[in-house]
N, C-alpha and C positions, 0 to 999 in steps of 0.2 A: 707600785704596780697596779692598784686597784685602780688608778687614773687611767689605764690603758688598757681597761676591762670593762662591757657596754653591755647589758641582757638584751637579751633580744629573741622571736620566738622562734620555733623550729625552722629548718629551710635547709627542703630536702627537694634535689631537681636529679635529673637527668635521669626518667623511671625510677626516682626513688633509689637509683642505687647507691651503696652502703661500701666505702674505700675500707677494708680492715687492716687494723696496724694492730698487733698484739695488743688487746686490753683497750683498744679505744677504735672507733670508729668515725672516720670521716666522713660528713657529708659533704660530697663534692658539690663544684661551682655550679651555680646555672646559666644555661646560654640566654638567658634571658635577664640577665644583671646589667644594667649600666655600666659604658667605659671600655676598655680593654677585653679581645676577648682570650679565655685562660687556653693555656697550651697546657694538654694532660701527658703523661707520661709514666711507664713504669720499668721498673730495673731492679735485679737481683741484687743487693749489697748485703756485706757484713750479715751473709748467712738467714738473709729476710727480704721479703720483699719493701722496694724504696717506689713510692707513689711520687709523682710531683706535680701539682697545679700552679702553673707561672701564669698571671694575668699581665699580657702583653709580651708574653717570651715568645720562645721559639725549641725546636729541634735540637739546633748547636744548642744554647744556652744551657737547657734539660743534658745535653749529653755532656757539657763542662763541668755542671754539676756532679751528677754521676765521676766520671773523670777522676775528680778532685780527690772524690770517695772514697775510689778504691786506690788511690797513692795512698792513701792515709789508711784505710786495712790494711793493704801490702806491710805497712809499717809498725801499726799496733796491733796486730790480729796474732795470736798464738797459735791461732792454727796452721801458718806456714813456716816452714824450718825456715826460712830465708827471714823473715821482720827479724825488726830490730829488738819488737819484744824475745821472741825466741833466743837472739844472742843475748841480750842482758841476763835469761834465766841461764842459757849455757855458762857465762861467762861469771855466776853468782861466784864470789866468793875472792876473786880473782882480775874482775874489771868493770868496765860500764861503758856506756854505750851514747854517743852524742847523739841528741834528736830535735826533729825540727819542731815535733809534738808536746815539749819540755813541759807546755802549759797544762797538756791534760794530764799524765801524771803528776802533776802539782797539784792541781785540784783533789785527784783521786787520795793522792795521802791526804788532804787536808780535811776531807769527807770520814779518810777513813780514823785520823786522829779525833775530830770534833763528835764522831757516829761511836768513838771508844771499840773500835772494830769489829763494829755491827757489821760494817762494808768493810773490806780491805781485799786489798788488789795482789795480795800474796795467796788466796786461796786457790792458786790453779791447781795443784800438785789434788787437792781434794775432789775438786772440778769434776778433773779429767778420770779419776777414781769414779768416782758414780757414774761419768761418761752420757748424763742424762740430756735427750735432744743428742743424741748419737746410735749407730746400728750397733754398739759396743754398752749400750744402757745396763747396769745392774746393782743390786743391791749388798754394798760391798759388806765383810765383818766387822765388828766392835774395832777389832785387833787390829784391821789394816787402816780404818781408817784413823787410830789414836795415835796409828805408828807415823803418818801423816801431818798431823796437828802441830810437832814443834818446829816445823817447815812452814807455819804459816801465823807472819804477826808479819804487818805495816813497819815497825819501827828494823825490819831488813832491809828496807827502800832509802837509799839515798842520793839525797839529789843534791848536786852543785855543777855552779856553773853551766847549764845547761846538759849537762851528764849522768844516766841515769845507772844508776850499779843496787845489785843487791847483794848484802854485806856476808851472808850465811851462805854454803856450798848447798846446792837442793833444792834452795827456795827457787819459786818462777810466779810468775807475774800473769794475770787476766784480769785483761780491760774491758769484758764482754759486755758489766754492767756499770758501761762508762760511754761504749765507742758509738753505739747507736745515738745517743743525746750528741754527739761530738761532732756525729756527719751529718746529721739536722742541721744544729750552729754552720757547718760547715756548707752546706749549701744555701740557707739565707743567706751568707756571707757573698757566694757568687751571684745571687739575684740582686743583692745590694748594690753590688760594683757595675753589673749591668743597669743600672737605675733603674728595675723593676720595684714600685710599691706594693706590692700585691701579690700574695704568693703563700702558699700552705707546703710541706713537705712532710710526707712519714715513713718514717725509716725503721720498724716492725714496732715497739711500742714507745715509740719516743715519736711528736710529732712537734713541727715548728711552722708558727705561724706570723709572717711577713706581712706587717701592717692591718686590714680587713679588707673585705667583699669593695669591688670597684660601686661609688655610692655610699659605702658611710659603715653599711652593717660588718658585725664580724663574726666570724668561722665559727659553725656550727659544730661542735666537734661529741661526740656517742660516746659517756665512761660504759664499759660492757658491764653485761647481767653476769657476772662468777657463774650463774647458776644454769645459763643459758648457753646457746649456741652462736657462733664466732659472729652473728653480723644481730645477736641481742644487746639492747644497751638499758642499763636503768638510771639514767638521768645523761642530760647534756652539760655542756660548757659553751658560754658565748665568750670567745677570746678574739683581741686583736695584741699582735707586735710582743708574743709571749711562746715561751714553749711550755710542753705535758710529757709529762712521761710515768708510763705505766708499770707494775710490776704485780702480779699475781699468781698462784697457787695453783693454778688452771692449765698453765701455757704450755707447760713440759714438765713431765713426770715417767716417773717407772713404777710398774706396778709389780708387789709380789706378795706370794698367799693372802689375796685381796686388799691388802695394804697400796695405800698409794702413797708415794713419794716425789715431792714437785722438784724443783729443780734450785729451789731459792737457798742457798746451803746459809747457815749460820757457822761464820767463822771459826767461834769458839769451840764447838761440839763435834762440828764437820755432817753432821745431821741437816733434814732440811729443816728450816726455820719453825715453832712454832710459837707464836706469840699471839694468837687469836684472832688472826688477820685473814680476806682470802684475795682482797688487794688493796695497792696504796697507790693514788695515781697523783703525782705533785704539780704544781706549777710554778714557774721562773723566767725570765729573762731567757737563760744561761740553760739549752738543754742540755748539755753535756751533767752539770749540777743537778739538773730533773731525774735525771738518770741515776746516778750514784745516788740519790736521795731517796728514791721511788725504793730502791734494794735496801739501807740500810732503813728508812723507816718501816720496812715490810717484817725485819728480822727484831729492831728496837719491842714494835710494839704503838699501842695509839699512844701515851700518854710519855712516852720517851722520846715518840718519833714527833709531837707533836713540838718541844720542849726543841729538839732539832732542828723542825723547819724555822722557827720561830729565830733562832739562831743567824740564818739566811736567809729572813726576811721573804721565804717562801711560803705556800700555800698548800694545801693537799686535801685529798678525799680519802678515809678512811674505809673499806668494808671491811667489819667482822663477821664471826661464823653463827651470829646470834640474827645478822639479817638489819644491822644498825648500820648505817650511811653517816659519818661524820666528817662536817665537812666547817673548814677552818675559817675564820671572818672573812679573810682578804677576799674570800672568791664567793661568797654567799649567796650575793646577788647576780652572778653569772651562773650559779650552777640549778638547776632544774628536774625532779626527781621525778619520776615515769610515774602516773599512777597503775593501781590494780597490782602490783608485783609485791607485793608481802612486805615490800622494804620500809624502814621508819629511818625520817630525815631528824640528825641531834645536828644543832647549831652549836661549834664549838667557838665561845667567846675569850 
């Protein structure tokens, strides 16, 4: 991976403005880059706004993408009775469900088996209980949510043959912190096939990046300030032909008698996570993996989650609540830490 990672210095155009994808900020193209010039585009997906800069695309292109998207919500998204995710959870105990998506459930257990079910793609039932990032948001009992918990372990998921079934009557399935990294992948994939080299996509906080800047340089890309507001960043990433995916403390929460409550549930407890973290933003090939990674090293912890990526041959940024930025060899020299903001850079070797 690090062979297809280049530093390079800030490079911010079009009035300086700031693309925000949950937890990460893109600085978009300039019309002043050599080559192809970038076709911009935006679109509501999977519950977030989907940015896309295609250098030498077009309209149709931008909207096949999109397209593609939402087949592929339509199908993993729990929030419609109609996916296929929704009949597999109907269907818990009793049947399964063929899908064309087979690979990204395969992933998602294998994140969640390897993560020891830091991540696991059974925690809807608890999810949708807290209802957090909904006008249903609140902060449930001890009682309801423990009554919850034996409804939620990975080793309910089984896969053959193409066929997705879960084994327990109850259990149900969310891909949420899967599907964004998935329609990233999923749209390089149509810039690919259109012969487009060049090309940036973000899809709320997962972003995918399609070779570098027409000319050589590569994407500028903003890990955000935790502490700041939606378009603050405290350090960059120079990325080419890799994806990021972010997950933080920040994004969605419910608040009560001053207490605040994010939305990053930890499996085990059904609580939201606390491991001393207030983001973890990863890098990979494979955004789909960025994703499920970003959530299960948010809930592991640094020293678990690092041990993780390490596993998958990924990379990551660390923030804790102490105001410490750690950040993993492979990306060292791409990543760039803002001065003046309080933050202190640990090189982790």
């Amino acid at each position: 991976m690090a062979a297809s990672l280049k530093k390079a210095g800030m490079f911010i155009y079009r009035a300086a403005a700031l693309l925000t994808a949950a937890g990460l900020l893109l600085f978009s193209a300039s019309c002043g880059e050599k080559g192809a010039e970038p076709y911009g585009g935006q679109d509501y997906v999977m519950g977030t706004l989907m940015t896309q800069t295609i250098y030498g695309g077009n309209e149709e292109l931008a909207k096949k993408a999109t397209s593609e998207i939402r087949v592929m919500e339509a199908a993993i998204s729990n929030k419609f009775n109609t996916s296929e995710v929704s009949k597999i959870s109907a269907l818990a105990g009793s049947g399964g469900v063929e899908s064309k998506y087979f690979d990204i459930y395969k992933l998602a257990v294998d994140v969640s088996v390897k993560s020891g079910g830091a991540f696991d793609i059974t925690i809807a039932p608890v999810v949708d209980l807290w209802g957090i990032g909904t006008p249903d948001a609140r902060v449930p009992s001890r009682e309801e949510i423990e009554g919850l918990l034996p409804f939620v372990d990975y080793g309910f998921v089984k896969l053959e043959d193409g066929t997705v079934s879960l084994t327990k009557e109850g259990a149900a399935l969310d891909l949420g912190s899967i599907g964004k990294g998935a329609a990233a992948d999923l749209a390089l994939s149509v810039y690919r096939d259109a012969g487009i080299s060049s090309a940036i996509v973000a899809v709320g906080g997962s972003i995918g990046v399609l070779g570098g800047k027409p000319g050589g340089a590569p994407f500028i890309i903003g890990v955000r300030d935790p502490k700041g507001g939606g378009n603050d960043y405290l350090g960059t990433l120079a990325l080419k032909d890799i994806s990021v995916s972010t997950s933080g403390s920040y994004e969605r929460f419910v608040e009560k008698e001053g207490v605040r409550y994010h939305h990053i549930l930890d499996p085990k407890t059904g609580y939201p996570a606390d491991s001393g973290l207030v983001s973890v933003t990863v890098v990979h090939e494979n955004g789909a993996l960025c994703d499920a990674l970003s959530t299960a090293c948010f809930v592991l912890g640094l020293e678990k989650g690092v041990k993780l990526l390490d596993g998958y041959g990924a990379n990551g940024i660390f923030i804790d609540k102490e105001d410490k930025v750690f950040v993993t060899k492979g990306i060292q020299s791409n990543f760039e830490l803002k001065d003046g903001l309080g933050y202190e850079l640990v090189k982790i070797e």
